[in-house]
N, C-alpha and C positions, 0 to 999 in steps of 0.2 A: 474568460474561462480561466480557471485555476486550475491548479493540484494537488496533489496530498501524496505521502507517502505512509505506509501500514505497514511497523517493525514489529515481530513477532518470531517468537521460538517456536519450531516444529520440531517434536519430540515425536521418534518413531525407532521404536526397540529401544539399540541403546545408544542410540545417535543422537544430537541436539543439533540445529541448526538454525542460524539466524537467517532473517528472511526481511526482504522489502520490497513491499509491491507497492506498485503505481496508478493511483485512480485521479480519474477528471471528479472535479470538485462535486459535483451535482449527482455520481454515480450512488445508484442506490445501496449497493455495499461501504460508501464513503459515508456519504451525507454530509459533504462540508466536514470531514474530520471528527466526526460524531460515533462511525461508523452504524449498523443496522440494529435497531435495539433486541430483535429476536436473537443478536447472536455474540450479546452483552455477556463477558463473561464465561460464554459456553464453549467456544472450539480454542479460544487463547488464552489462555489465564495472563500469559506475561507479552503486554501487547502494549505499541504507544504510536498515536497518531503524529507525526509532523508536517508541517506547513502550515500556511498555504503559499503554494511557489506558484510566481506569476509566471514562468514560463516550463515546458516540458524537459528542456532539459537542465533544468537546476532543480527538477525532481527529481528526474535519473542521477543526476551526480551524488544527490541527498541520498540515495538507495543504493549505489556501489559505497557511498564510503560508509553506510553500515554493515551491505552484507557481502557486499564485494562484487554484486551483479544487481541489476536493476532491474525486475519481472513485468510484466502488466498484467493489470487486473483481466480478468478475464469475462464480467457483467461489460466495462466499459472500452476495453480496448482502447487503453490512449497512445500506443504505438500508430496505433492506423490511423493514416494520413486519409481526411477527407476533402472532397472540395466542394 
């Protein structure tokens, strides 16, 4: 299992915000760093994939040191520990 991190500006009023979310590699909003092709373009205009990190937390680090916090995605939950 892999991951990926999804850098993206959140523009709302007159805020900007950098953002980095966290997906398992196979997550359908990921798709191996592809991300979802319905949503090519449409919700991020200024957006950039990185990875793939062979482990979780050299993703998270990859996501605070662009935005300063590390989110998870919220299709695949790669916070949650399964067993």
């Amino acid at each position: 299992m892999g991951y990926y991190v999804y850098e993206y500006v959140r523009v709302s009023g007159r805020r900007t915000d950098l953002m980095a979310v966290v997906h398992i590699d196979d997550c359908r909003a990921c798709n191996y760093g592809q991300g979802h092709p319905r949503n090519a373009g449409v919700r991020h205009a200024l957006y950039k994939w990185h990875g793939p990190f062979e482990t979780l937390e050299a993703a998270r680090e990859a996501a605070r040191q662009i935005s300063g916090k590390d989110l998870p995605c919220g299709h695949c939950r790669p916070f949650v520990v399964t067993t």
